[in-house]
N, C-alpha and C positions, 0 to 999 in steps of 0.2 A: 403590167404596171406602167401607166405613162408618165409619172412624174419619176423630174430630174432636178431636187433640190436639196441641198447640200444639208440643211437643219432636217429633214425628213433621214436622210443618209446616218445623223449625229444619232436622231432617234432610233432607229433600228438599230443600229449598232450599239446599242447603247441599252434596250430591250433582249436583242437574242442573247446576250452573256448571260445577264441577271437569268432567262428562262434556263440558260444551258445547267449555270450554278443549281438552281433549286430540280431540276433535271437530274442534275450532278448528285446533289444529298437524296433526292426519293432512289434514285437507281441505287446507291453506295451504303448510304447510312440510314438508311427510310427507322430500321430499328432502335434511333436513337433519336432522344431529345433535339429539336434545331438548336436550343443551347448547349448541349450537349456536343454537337456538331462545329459550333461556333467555337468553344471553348477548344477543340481537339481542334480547330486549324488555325490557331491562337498557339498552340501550344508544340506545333507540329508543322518545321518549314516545309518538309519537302513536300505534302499534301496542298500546298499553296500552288506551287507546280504542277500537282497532279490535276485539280480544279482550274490552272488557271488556263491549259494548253487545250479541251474541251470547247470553253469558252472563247478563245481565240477563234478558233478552228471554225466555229460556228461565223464570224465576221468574214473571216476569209471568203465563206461560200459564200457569204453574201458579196462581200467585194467583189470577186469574179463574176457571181448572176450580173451584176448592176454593170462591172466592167463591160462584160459582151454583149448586154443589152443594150451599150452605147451613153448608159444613164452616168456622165462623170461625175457630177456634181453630186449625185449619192454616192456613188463611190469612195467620193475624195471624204464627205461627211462621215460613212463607215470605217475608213481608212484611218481618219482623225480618233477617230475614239477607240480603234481598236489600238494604236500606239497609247493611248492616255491608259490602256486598261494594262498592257505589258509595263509601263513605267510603274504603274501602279503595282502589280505582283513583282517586281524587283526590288521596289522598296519594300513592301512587307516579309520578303522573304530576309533580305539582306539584313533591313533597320530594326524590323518590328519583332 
């Protein structure tokens, strides 16, 4: 990968969660409704945690690839949205 820009970096990170998430219900819940699914992590914080740290974890790797690859500016884009996605599972666990 020779590109090193920061809204490419936003997009990845930004794509591997969502894939990890629907990863996340075929691997887990595959037997159930995606409403079904939605409804039960609606209804069930600490399952917000259990989807959310998968998801994360997938950024990370990519942070790291992109960090050693020298590529900052995806990095810092990965890095941006993987913080927007932890703020975002704190508030749903806590608020919602």
């Amino acid at each position: 990968m020779r590109r090193d820009n920061f809204l490419f970096g936003m997009f990845l990170g930004f794509i591997f969660p969502v894939i990890s998430f629907f990863g996340y219900y075929y691997w887990k819940f595959s037997l159930f409704s995606f409403s079904d699914f939605i409804r039960a992590l609606s209804e069930n914080r600490q399952l917000i945690t259990a989807i959310s740290i998968p998801c994360l974890l997938m950024n990370i790797v990519l942070f790291t690839f992109f960090i050693n690859g020298k590529k900052d500016k995806t990095a810092k884009g990965i890095f941006s949205i993987t913080l927007i996605y932890a703020l975002a599972a704190f508030i749903f666990k806590t608020i919602g």
